[in-house]
DODOTOR-69691 format. One line per field, with one value per residue: x, y, z of N, C-alpha, C in turn; residue in one letter; chain. Coordinates in steps of 0.02 Angstrom, whole numbers, plus 50000, padded with zeros to 5 digits. Each point is the difference from the previous one (the first is absolute). Last residue first. Layout:
// residues N
n.px	[X:...]
n.py	[Y:...]
n.pz	[Z:...]
ca.px	[X:...]
ca.py	[Y:...]
ca.pz	[Z:...]
c.px	[X:...]
c.py	[Y:...]
c.pz	[Z:...]
code	[A:...]
unit	[A:...]
This chain:
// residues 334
n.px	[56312:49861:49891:49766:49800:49979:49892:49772:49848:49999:49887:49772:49959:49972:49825:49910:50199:50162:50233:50115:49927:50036:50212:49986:49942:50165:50143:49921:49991:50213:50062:49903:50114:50253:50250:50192:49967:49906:49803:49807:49853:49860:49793:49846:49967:50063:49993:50084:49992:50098:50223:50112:50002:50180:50201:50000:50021:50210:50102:49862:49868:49983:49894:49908:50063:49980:49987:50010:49926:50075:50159:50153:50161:50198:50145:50181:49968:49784:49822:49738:49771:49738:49781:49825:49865:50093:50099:49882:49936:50194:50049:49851:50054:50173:49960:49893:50135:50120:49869:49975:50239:50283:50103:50027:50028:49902:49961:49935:50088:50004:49936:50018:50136:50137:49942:49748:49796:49876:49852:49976:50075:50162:50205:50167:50096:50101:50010:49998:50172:50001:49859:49872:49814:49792:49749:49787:50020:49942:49996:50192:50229:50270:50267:50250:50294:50229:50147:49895:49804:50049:50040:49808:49878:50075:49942:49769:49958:50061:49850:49723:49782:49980:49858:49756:49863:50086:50158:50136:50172:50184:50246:50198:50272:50215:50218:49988:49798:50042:50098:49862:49834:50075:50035:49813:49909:49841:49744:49961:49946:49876:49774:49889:49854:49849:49995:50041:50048:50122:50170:50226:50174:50179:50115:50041:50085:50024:49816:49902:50117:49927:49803:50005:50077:49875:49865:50069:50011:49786:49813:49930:49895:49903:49934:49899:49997:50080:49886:49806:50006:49924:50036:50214:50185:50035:50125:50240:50118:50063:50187:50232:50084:50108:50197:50165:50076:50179:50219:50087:50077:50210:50198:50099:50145:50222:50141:50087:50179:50185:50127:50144:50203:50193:50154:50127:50137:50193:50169:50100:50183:50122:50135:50061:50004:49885:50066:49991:50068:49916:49723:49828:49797:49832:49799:49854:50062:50214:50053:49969:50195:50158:49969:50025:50256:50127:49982:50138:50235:50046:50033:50078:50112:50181:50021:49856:50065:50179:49934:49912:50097:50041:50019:49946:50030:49845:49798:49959:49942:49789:49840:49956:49849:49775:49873:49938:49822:49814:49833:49836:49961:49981:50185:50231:50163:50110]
n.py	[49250:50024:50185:50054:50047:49863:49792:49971:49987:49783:49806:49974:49890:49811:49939:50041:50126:50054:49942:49780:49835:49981:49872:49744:49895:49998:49803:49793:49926:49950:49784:49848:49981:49937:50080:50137:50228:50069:49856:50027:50165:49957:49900:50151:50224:50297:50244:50186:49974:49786:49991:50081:49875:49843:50044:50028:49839:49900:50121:50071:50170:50221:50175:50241:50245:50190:50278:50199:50032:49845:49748:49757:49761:49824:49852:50060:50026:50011:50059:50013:50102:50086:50007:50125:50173:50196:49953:50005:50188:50097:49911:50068:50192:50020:49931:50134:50156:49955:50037:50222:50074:49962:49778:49710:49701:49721:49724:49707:49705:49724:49714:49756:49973:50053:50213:50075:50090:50206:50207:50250:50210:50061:50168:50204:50277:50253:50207:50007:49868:49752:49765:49737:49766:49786:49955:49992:49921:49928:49981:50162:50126:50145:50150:50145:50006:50001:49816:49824:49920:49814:49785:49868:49899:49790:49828:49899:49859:49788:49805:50041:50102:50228:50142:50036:50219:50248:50236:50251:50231:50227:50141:50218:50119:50045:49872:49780:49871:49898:49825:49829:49926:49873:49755:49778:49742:49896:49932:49993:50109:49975:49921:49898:49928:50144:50272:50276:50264:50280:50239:50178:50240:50180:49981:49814:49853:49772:49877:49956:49818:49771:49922:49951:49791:49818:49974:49881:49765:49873:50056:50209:50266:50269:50290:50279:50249:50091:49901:50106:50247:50243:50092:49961:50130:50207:50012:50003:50204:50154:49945:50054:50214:50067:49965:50159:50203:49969:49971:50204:50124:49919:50055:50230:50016:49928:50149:50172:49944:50025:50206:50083:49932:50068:50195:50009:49816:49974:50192:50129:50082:50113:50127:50197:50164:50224:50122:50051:49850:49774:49918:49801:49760:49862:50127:50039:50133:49953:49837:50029:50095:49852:49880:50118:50039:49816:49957:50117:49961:49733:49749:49786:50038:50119:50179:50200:50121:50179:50206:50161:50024:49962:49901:49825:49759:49822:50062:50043:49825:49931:50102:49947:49816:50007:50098:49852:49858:50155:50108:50038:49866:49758:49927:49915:49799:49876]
n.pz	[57746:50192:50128:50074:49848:49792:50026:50002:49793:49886:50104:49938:49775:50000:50177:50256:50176:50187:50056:50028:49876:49765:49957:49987:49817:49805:50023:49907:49771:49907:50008:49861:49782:49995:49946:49890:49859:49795:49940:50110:49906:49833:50022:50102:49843:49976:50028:50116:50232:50085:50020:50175:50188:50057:50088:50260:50140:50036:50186:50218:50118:50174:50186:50029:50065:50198:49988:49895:49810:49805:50012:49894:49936:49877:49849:49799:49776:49846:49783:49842:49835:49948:49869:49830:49881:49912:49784:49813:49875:49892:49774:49827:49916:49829:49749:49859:49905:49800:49831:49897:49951:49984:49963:49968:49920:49988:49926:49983:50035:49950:50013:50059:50236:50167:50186:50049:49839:49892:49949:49876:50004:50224:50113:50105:49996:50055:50138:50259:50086:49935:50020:49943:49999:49965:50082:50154:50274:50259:50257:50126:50119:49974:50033:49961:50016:50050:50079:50112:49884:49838:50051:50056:49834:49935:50158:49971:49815:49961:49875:49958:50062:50039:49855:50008:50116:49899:50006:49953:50045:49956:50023:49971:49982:50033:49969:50056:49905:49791:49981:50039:49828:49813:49994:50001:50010:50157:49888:49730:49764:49776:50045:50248:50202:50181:50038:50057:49961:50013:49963:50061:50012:49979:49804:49754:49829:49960:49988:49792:49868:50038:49907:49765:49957:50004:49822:49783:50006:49985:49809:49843:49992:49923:50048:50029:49995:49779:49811:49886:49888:50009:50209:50088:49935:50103:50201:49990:49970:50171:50164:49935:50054:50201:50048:49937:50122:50189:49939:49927:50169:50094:49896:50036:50174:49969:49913:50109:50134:49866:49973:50162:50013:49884:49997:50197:50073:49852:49928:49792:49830:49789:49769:49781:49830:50043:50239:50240:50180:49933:49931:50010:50038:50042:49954:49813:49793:49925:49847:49773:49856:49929:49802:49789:49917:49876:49757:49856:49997:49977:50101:50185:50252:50069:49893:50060:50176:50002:49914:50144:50234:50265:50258:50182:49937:49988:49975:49793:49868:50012:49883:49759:49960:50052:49811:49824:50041:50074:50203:50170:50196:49967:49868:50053:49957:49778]
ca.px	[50015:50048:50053:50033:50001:50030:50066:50008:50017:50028:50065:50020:50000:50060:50000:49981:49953:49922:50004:50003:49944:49947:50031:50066:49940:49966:50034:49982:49946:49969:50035:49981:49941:49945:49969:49995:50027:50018:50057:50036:50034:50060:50045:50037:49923:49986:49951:50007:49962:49935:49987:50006:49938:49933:50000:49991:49945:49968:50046:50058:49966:49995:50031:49981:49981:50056:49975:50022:49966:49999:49925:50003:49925:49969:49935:50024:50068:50036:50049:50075:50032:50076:50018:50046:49946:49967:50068:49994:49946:50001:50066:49972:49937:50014:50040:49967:49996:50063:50005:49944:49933:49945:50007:49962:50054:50025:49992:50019:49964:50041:49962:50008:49952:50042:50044:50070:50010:50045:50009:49971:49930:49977:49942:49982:49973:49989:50019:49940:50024:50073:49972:50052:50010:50056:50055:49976:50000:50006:49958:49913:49942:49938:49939:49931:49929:49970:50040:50058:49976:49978:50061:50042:49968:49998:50066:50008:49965:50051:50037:50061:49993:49997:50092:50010:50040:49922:49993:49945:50005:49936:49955:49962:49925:49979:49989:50052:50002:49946:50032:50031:49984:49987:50049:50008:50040:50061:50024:49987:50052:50046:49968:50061:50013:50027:49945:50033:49953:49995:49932:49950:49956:49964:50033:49937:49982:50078:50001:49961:50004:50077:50008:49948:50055:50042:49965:49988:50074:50032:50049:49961:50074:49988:50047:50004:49943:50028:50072:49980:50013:49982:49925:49941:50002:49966:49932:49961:50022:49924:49949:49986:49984:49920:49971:49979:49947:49903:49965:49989:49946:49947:49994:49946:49941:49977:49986:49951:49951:49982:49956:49948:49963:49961:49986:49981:49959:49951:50001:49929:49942:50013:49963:50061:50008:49957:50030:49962:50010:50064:50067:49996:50104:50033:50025:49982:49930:49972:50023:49951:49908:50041:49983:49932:49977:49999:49962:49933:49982:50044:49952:49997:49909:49997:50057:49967:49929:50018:50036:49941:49970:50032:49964:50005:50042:50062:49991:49990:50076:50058:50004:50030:50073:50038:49999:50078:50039:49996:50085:49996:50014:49954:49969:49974:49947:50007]
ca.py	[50017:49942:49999:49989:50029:50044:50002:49997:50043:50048:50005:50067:50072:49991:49966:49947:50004:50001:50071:50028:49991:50022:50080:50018:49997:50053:50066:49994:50029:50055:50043:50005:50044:49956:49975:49937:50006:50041:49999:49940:50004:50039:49943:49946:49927:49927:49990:49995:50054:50002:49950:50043:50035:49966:49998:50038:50017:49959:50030:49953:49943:49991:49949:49945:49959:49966:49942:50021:50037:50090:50024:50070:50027:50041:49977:49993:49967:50031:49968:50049:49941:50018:49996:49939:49955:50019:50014:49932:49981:50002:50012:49944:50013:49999:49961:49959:50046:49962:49936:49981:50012:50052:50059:50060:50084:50076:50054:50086:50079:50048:50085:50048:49967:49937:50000:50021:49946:49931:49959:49936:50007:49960:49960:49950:49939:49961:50038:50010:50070:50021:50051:50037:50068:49999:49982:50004:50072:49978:49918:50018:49962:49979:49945:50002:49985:50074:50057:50030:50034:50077:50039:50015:50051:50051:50010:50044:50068:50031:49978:49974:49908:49980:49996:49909:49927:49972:49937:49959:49920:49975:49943:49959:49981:50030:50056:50009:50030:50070:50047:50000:50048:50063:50042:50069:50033:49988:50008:49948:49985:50018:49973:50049:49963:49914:49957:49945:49961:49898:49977:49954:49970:50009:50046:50036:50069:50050:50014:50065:50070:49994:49997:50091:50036:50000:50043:50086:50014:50000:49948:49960:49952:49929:49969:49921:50019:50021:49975:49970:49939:49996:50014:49954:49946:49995:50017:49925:49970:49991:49970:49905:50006:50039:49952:49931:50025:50029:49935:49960:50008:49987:49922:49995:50020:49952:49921:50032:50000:49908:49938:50020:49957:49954:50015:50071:49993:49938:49953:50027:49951:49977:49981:49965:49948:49939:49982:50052:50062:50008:50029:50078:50028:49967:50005:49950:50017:50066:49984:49972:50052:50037:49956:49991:50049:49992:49950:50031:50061:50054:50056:50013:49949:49926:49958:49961:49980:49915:49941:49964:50043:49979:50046:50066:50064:49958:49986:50088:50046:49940:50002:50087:49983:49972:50035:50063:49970:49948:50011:50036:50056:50026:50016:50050:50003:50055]
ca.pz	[49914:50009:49982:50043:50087:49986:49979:50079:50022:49977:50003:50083:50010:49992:49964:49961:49941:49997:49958:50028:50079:50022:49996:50070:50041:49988:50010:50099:50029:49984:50058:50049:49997:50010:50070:50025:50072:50012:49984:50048:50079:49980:49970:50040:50017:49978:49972:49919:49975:50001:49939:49942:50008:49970:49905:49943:49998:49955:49912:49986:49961:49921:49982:50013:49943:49987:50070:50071:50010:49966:50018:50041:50001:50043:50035:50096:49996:50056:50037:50025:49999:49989:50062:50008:50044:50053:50068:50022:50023:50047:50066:50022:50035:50052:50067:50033:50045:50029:49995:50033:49965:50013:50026:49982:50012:49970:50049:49967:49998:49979:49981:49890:49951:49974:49966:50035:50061:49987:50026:50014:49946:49942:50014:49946:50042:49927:49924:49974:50025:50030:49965:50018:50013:50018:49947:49930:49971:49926:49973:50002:49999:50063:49963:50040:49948:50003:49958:50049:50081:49973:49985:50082:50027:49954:49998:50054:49979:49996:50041:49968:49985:50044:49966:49958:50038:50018:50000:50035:49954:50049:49951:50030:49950:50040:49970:50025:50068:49998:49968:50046:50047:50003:50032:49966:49978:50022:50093:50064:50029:49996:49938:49951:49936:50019:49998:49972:50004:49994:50023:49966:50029:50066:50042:50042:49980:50038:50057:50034:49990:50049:50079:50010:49985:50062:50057:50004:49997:50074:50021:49993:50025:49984:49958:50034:50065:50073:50008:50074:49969:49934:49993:50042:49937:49903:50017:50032:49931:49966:50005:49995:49904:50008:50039:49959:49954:49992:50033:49959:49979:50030:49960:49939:50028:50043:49956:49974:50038:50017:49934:50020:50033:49993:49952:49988:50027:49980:50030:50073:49999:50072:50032:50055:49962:49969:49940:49941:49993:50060:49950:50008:49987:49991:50092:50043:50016:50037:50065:50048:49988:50065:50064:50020:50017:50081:50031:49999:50040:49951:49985:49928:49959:50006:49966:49959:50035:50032:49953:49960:49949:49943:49960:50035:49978:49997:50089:50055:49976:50034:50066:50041:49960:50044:50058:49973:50002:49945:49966:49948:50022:50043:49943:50021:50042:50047]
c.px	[50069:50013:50035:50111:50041:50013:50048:50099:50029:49984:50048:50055:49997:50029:50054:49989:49954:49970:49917:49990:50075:49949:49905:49999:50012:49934:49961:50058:49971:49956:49996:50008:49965:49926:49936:49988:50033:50066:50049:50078:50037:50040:50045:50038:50060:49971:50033:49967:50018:49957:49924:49970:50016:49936:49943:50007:49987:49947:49967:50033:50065:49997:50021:50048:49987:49950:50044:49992:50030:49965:50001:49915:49995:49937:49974:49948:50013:50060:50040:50036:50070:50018:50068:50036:50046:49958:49957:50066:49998:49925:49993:50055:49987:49934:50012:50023:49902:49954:50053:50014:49951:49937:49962:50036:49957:50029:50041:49974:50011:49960:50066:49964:50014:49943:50035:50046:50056:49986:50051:50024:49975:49924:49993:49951:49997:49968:49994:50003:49931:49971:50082:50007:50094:50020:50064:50050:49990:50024:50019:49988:49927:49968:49925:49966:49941:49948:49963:50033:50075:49975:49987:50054:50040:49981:50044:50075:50022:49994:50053:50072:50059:50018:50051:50099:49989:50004:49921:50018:49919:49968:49949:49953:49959:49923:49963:50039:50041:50000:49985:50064:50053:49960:50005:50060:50040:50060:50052:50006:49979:50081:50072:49993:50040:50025:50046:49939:50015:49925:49999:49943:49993:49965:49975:50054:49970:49994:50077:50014:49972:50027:50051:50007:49972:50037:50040:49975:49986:50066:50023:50060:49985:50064:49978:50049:50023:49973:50042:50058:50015:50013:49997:49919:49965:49978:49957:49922:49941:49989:49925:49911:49969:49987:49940:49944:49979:49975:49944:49982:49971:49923:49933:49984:49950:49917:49946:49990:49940:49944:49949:49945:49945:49950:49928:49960:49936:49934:49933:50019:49991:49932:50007:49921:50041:50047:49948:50032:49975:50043:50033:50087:49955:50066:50049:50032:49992:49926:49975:50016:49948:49939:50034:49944:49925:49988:49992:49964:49920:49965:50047:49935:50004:49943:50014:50050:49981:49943:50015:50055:49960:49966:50064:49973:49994:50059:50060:50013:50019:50045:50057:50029:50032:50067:50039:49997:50052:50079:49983:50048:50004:49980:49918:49921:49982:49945]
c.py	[49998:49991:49950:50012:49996:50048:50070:49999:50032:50077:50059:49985:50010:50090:50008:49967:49935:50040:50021:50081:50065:50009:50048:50092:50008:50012:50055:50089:50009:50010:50076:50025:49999:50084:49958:49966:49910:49989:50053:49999:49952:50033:50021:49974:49952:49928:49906:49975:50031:50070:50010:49985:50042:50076:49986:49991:50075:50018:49935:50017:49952:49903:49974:49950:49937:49956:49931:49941:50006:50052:50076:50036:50058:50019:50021:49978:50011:49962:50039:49904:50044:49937:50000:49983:49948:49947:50002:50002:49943:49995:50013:49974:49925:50019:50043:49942:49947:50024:49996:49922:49991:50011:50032:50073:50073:50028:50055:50059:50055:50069:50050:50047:50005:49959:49900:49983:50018:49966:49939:49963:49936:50030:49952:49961:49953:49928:49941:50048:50040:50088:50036:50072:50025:50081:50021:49960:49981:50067:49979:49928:50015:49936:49985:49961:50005:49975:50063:50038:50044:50034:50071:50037:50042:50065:50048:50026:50032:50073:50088:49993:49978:49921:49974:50001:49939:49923:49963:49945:49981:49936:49981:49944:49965:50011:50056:50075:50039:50005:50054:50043:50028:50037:50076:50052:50082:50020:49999:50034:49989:50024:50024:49996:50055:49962:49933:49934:49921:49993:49931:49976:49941:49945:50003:50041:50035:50055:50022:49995:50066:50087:50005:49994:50085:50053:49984:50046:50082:50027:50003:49924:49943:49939:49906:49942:49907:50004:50029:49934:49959:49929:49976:50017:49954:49941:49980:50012:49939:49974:50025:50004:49918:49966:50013:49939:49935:50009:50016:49948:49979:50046:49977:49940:50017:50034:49970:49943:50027:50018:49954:49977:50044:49962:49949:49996:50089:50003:49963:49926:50044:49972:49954:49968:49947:49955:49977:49987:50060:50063:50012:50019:50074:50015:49949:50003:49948:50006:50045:49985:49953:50068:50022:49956:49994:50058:50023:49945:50015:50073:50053:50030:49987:49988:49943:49937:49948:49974:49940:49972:49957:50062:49980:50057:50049:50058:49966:49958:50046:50046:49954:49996:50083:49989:49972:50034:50027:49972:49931:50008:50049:50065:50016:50025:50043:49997]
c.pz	[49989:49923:49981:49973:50034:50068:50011:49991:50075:50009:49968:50039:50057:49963:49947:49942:49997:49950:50028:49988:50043:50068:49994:50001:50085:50048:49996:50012:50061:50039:49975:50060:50071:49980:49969:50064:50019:50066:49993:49947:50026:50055:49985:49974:50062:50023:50011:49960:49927:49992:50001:49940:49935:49994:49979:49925:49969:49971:49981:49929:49997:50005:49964:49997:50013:49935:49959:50026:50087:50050:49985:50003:50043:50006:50061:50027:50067:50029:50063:50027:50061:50028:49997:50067:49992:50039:50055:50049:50050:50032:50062:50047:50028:50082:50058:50019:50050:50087:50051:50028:50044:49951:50014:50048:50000:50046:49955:50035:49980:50036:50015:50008:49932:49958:49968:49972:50029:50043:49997:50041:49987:49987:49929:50034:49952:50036:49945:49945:49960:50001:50045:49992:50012:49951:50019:49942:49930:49957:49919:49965:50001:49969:50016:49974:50054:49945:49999:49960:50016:50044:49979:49965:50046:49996:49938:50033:50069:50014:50007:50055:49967:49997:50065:49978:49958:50030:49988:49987:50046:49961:50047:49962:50067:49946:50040:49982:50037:50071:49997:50002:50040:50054:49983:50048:49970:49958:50026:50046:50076:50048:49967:49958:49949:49920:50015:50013:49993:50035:49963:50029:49940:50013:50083:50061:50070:49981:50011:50083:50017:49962:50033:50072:50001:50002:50070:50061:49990:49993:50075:50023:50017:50029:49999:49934:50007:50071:50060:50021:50064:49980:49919:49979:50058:49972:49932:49991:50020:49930:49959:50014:50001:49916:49961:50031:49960:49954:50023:50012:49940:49987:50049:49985:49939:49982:50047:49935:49974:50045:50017:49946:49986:50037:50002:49921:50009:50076:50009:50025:50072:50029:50079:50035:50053:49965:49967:49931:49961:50002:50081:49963:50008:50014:49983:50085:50063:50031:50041:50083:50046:50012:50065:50063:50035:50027:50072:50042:49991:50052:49947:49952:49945:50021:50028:49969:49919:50004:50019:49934:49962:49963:49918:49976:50064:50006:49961:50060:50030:49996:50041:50065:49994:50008:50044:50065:49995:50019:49940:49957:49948:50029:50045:49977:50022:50053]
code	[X:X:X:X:X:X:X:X:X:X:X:X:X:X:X:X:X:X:X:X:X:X:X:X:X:X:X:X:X:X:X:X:X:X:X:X:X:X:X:X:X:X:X:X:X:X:X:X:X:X:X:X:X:X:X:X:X:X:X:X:X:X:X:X:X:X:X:X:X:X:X:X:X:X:X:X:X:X:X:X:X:X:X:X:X:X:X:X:X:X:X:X:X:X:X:X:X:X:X:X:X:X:X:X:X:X:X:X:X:X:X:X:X:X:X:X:X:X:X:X:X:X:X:X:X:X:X:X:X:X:X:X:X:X:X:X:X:X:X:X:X:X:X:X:X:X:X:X:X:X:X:X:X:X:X:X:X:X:X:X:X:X:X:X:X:X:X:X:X:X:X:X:X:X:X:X:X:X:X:X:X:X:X:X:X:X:X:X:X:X:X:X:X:X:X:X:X:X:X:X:X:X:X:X:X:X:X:X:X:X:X:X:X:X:X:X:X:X:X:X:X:X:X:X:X:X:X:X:X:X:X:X:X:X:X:X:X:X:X:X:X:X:X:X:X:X:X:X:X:X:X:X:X:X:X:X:X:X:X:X:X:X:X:X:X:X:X:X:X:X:X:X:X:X:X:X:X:X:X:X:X:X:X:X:X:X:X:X:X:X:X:X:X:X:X:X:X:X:X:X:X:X:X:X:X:X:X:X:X:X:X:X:X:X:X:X:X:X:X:X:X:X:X:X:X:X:X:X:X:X:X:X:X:X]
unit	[A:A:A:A:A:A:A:A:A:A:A:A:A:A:A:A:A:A:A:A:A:A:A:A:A:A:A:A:A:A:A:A:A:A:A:A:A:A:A:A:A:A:A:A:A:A:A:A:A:A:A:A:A:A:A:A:A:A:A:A:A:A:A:A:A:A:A:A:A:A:A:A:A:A:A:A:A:A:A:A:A:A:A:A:A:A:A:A:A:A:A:A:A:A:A:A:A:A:A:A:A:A:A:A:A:A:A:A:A:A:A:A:A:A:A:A:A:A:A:A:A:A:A:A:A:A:A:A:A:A:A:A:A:A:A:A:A:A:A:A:A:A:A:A:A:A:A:A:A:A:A:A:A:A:A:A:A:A:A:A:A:A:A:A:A:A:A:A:A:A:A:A:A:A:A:A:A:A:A:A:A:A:A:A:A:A:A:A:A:A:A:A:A:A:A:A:A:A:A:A:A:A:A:A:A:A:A:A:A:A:A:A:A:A:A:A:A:A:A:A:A:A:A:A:A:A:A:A:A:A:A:A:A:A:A:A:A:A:A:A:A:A:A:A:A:A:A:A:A:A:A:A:A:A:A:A:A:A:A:A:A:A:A:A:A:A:A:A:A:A:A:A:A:A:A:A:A:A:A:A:A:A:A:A:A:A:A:A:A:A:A:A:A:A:A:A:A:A:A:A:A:A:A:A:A:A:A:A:A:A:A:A:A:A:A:A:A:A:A:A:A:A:A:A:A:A:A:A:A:A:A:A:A:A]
């Protein structure tokens, strides 16, 4: 039966049918084809009543007649509905100070152990179809569980409308593909910036559960096996994420620009933008990364790097590859 949301027991319903099928009936016909003996089907027609269900037909008590279903029943249902959603609140509230409890009392529930590259691919690719609003990355050079390019859960998430603020540290640069990797995620709505180095490879979903290595593995296809935690809401999750954004703040923003425009913010006419080579190349270079990775990057002669980059300083009149980068950022050729 399916009323039963609306308070009507199963015999109740199986009545009731009977009544909206009939029209109106007596409580004998009523009980003879429910197959009900008279004392069985008095008591359930009695409830009907009480319930607004049926009412006596014509002032007859032994003549009955159904409450039109939409008069008898939605309103039920709607006062169901609206007790089931305060119950879902209340139960929430119970999970989380239940969680709370059992975090202050069993440190299992605060960090979880995960131990291998397949497990933690797999914790990674889950806290991010989970994740709602926001991810934080730290991404280091040499993979230790999943390669550059491959992670199609971001890009899903993005598309969800999850933001992902992602560091790079530039040795992750040096790898075949990295930068172009980079560029795809930029244009799907990934923020990225660049810094010289970062501590430890970092994932942290909707600054509620994060993973990081409790030890150090090699890259991925070594014999060192890594092991990393799953840690929650706690003191610990709440100093990643501090350190997160200690090192956001002094990271140089990474952008793409896909029309190699250059617009002026102050009215007057914008400098001259940079050729689209010379910019990637400059992107590269205030990313930190070393020439040799550039050239290959870009497949150019290290040397034609470096006459480029010495080219873009004389014309900028830096004398040195910071005041390139910062004559860079000024001028707009970023």
């Amino acid at each position: 039966m399916v009323l039963e949301a609306a308070g009507v027991s199963d015999e109740e319903e199986s009545v009731y049918r009977l009544l909206v099928t009939s029209g109106r009936a007596t409580a004998e016909d009523l009980a003879r084809r429910a197959g009900l003996t008279g004392p069985e089907a008095g008591p359930i027609l009695d409830s009907l009543v009480s319930k607004g269900l049926a009412s006596h037909a014509d002032g007859t008590p032994r003549v009955f007649r159904a409450t039109p279903p939409d008069t008898a029943l939605l309103p039920r249902l709607k006062r169901s509905a609206d007790a089931l959603d305060l119950a879902r609140v209340e139960a929430t509230r119970l999970v989380e100070a239940y969680r709370d409890t059992m975090r202050r009392h069993d440190a299992g529930q605060l960090l979880e152990v995960i131990t291998g590259a397949e497990a933690l691919r797999q914790h990674l690719r889950q806290i991010q179809t989970s994740a709602q609003e926001e991810m934080l990355w730290f991404c280091k050079a040499q993979y230790v569980a999943m390669p550059s390019g491959s992670n199609a859960e971001e890009y899903q998430a993005l598309t969800r409308g999850v933001r992902y603020r992602v560091l790079y540290e530039k040795a992750f640069f040096d790898e075949e593909g990295a930068v172009d990797n980079v560029v795809a995620g930029v244009r799907a709505g990934e923020v990225a910036r660049a810094v010289p180095h970062l501590p430890l490879r970092l994932a942290i979903a909707d600054r509620s559960v994060a993973v990081f290595p409790l030890v150090a593995g090699g890259p991925y296809g070594s014999p060192e096996e890594p092991t990393t935690a799953l840690v929650r809401d706690s003191n610990l999750l709440g100093a990643l994420v501090a350190l997160f954004e200690c090192y956001w703040d002094d990271a140089v923003p990474l952008h793409v620009d896909d029309t190699g425009s250059v617009s002026g913010t102050d009215g007057t006419a914008a400098p001259a933008p940079l050729p689209p080579l010379d910019r990637k190349l400059l992107s590269l270079l205030v990313a930190g990364v070393a020439d040799k990775a550039i050239a290959s990057q870009m497949g150019l002669s290290r040397r034609t790097v470096q006459r480029r980059i010495q080219s873009m300083m004389e014309r900028a009149g830096a004398a040195t590859r910071m005041q390139l980068a910062w004559q860079a950022a000024r001028r707009g050729w970023l």
